[in-house]
N, C-alpha and C positions, 0 to 999 in steps of 0.2 A: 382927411374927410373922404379922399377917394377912397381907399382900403375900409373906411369904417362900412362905406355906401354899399359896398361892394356886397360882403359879409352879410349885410339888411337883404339885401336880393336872395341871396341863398338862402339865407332862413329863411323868407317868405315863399320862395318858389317860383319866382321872379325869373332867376337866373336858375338852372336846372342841375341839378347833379344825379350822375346815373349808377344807381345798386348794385351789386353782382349778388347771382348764386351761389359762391364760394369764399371762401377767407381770404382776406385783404386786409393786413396789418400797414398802419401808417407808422415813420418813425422819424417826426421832425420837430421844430419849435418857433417860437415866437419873433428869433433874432433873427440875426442876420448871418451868422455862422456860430464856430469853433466850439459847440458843446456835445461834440462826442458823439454824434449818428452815426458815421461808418462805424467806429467798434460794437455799438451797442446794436445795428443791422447785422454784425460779425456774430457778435452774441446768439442773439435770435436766427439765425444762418445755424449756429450750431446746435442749437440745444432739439429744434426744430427739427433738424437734418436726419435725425437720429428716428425719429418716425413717421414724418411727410416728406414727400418730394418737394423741395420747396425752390423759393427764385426770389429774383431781385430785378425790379421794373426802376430805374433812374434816368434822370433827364441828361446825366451824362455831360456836366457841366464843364464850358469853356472845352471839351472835345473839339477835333476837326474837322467831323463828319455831320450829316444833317438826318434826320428823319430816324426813321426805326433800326437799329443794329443791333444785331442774337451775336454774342461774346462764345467764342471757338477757340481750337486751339491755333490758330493764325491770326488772333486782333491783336492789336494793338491798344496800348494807352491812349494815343494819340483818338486811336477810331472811336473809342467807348468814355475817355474820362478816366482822370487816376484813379479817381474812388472804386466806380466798376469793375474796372482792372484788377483791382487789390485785391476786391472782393473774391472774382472769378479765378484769381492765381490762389487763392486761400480755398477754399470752393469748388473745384472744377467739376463738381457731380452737382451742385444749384446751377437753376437756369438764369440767366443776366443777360438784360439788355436794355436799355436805352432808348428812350423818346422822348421829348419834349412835352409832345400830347399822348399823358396819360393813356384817356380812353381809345384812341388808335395805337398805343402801346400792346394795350390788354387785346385788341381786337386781331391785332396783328400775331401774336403769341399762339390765339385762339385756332387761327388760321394754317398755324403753321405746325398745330397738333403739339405746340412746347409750355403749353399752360402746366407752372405745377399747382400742387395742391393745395398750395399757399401760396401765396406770394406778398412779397413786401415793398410798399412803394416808399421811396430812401427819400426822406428833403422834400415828402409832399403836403405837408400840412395846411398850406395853402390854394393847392390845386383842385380846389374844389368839384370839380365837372365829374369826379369820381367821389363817390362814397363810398369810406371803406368802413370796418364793420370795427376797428379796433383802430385806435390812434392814441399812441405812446406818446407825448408832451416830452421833449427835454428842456432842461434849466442848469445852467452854470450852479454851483454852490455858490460862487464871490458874487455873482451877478444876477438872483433871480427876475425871473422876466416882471415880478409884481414890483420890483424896485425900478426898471427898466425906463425908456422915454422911447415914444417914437423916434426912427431917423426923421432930420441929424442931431436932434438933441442927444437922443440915446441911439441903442440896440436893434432898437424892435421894429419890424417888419411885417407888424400884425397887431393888434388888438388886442391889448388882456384880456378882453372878454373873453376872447378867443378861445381859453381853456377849458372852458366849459364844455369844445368838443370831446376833449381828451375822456381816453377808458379809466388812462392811469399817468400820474407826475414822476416823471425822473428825476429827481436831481440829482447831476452827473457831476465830476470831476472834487469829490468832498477830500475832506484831509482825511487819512487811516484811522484818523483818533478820536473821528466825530462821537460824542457821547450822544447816547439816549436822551438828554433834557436839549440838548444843538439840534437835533432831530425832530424833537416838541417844539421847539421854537421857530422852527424853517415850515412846519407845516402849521403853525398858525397865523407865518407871513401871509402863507398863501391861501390859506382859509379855503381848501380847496375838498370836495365831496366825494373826490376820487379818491383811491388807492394812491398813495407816497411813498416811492420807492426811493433808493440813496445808494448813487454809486459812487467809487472811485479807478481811477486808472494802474493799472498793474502793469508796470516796466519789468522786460524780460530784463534777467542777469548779463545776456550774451548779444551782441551784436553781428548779424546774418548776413552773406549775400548768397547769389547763388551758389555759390562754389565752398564757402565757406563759415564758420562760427568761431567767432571769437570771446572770452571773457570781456565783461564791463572795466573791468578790475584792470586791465591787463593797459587801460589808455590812460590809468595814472600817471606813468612817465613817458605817456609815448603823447605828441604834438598832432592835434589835429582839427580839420574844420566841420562846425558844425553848419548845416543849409537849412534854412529852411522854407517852407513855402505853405504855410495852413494859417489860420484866422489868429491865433491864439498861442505862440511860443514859448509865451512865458511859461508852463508848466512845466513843458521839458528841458529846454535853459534850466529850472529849477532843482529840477529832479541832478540833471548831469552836476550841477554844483554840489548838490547833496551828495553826491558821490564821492566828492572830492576830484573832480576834473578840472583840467584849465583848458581852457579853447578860444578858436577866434572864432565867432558868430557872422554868418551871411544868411539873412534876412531878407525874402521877397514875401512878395504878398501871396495870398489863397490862392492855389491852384495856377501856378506862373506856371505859363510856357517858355521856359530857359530858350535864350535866343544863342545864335551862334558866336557871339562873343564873349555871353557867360559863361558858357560851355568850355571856350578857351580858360577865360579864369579857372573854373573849375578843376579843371585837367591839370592845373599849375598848384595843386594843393595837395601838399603833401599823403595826407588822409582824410578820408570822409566820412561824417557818419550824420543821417539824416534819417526822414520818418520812411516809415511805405511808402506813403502816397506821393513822397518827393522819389524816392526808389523808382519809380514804375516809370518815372520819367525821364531821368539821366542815366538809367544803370546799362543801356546800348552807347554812351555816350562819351562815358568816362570809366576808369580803374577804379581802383582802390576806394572805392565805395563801400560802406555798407548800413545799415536803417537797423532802428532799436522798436524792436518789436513789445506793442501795447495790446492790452485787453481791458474789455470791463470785466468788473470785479464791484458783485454786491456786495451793500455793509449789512447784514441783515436782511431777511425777507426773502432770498431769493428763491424758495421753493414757492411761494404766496403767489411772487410775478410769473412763473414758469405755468402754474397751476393755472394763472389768470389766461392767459395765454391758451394753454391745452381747452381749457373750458368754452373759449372764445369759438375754437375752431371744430368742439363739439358739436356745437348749437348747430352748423349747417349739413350733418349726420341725416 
């Protein structure tokens, strides 16, 4: 009731949210996590990059630090959030940074002459006090938000209605083999007026750290632990199976800050291989580490969503 109340304010104008003069992409969703915003900000980071100066404004979540932080070549993970982190180590020509409050985010950017030409606010779907002019929706495949329940029943952390802001529907994380009639059928779940796009996730072959690349292939006979620490495991647990791997699985929740006795465990493990965003956080900490590099990967369409996009940030020309 409080979230629904809430939402009623904003629409009416009650509660206030404030416009910009320039492009503001949103890329968030209904749940409560794990349906693929950082890669799919990764995404739009790239395709982007390529003809606006662009950036990434995040709340920088479960971070150390408080208030406004501009991501340099001396932050930390700890300072900015693994997500940011990840971003700005993939990135380091986008501007990133961190605040909690949006609009003194933006304000503070402005000030310090590091506004780019875009910018994208990561996980703000709900932060209403800014209006942005473009807001991507994402949705699990297994789990759309229209099949969803409020917490604690379900997922959601917002209102179905709620879609109705969106430019455009993601659905993220689909099987490779989705047919065209699975596709018919997911967008008349959602009975939705926008644009239905349909991703899936694209595992690298090789497993990276800094220092080095290894084949995927190559940990068929070799013994090692898998970490992890995001919403949503089961898809790469899944993926590594399909490989034909064996491993012992260590499991913490979203975004753990590893305390110094995991850190021992860890260090006592023979090999490791974990995501980024677990990366950015243990890899000052421990060896033989290294994280299986993801991307999105449209099934279809994706000159349409790029198009949607480029059109969006014409308009302010």
């Amino acid at each position: 009731m409080v979230v629904w109340c809430r939402n009623l304010l904003f629409d009416y104008g009650v509660l206030k949210s404030k416009s910009y003069d320039f492009p503001i992409i949103v890329i968030g969703n209904l749940s409560v996590g794990g349906t693929g915003k950082t890669p799919m900000t990764a995404y739009v980071l790239d395709v982007l990059g390529v003809t606006y100066k662009t950036g990434v404004l995040s709340r920088g979540y479960k971070r150390k630090s408080e208030g406004f932080v501009l991501a340099d070549n001396a932050v930390t993970a700890d300072e900015i959030g693994d997500e940011p982190y990840q971003l700005y180590s993939d990135f380091p020509e986008a501007i990133v940074a961190v605040d909690a409050d949006r609009q003194h985010g933006i304000a503070t950017l402005k000030e310090k002459n590091t506004l780019p030409e875009v910018l994208i606010l990561d996980d703000a779907y709900q932060h209403r006090k800014v209006k942005a002019g473009f807001y991507a929706l994402l949705t699990t495949y297994d789990r759309l938000y229209i099949n969803d329940f409020m917490l604690p029943t379900g997922n959601l952390r917002d209102t179905k209605n709620q879609a109705k802001r969106a430019s455009c529907i993601i659905v993220t994380k689909c099987p490779h083999y989705i047919t065209e009639e699975e596709k018919a059928k997911v967008k008349q779940k959602l009975g939705a007026n926008q644009p239905v796009y349909f991703t899936t996730i694209s595992y690298s072959d090789t497993v990276v750290n800094e220092h080095s690349e290894i084949p995927l292939k190559n940990f068929k006979d070799k013994a090692f632990t898998l970490v992890t620490g995001i919403a949503k495991p089961a898809y790469l647990v899944n993926h590594l199976k399909s490989e034909g791997l064996q491993f012992n699985h260590l499991d913490f929740p979203d975004h753990h800050n590893f305390t110094d006795k995991e850190i021992a465990l860890l260090a006592e493990q023979e090999c490791i291989i974990t995501t980024q965003k677990d990366y950015v956080r243990i890899k000052d900490k421990i060896s033989k580490v290294y994280y299986l590099p993801i991307k999105t990967k449209f099934l279809g369409a994706e000159e349409a969503f790029v198009n949607q996009l480029h059109e969006f940030i014409s308009s302010y020309k």
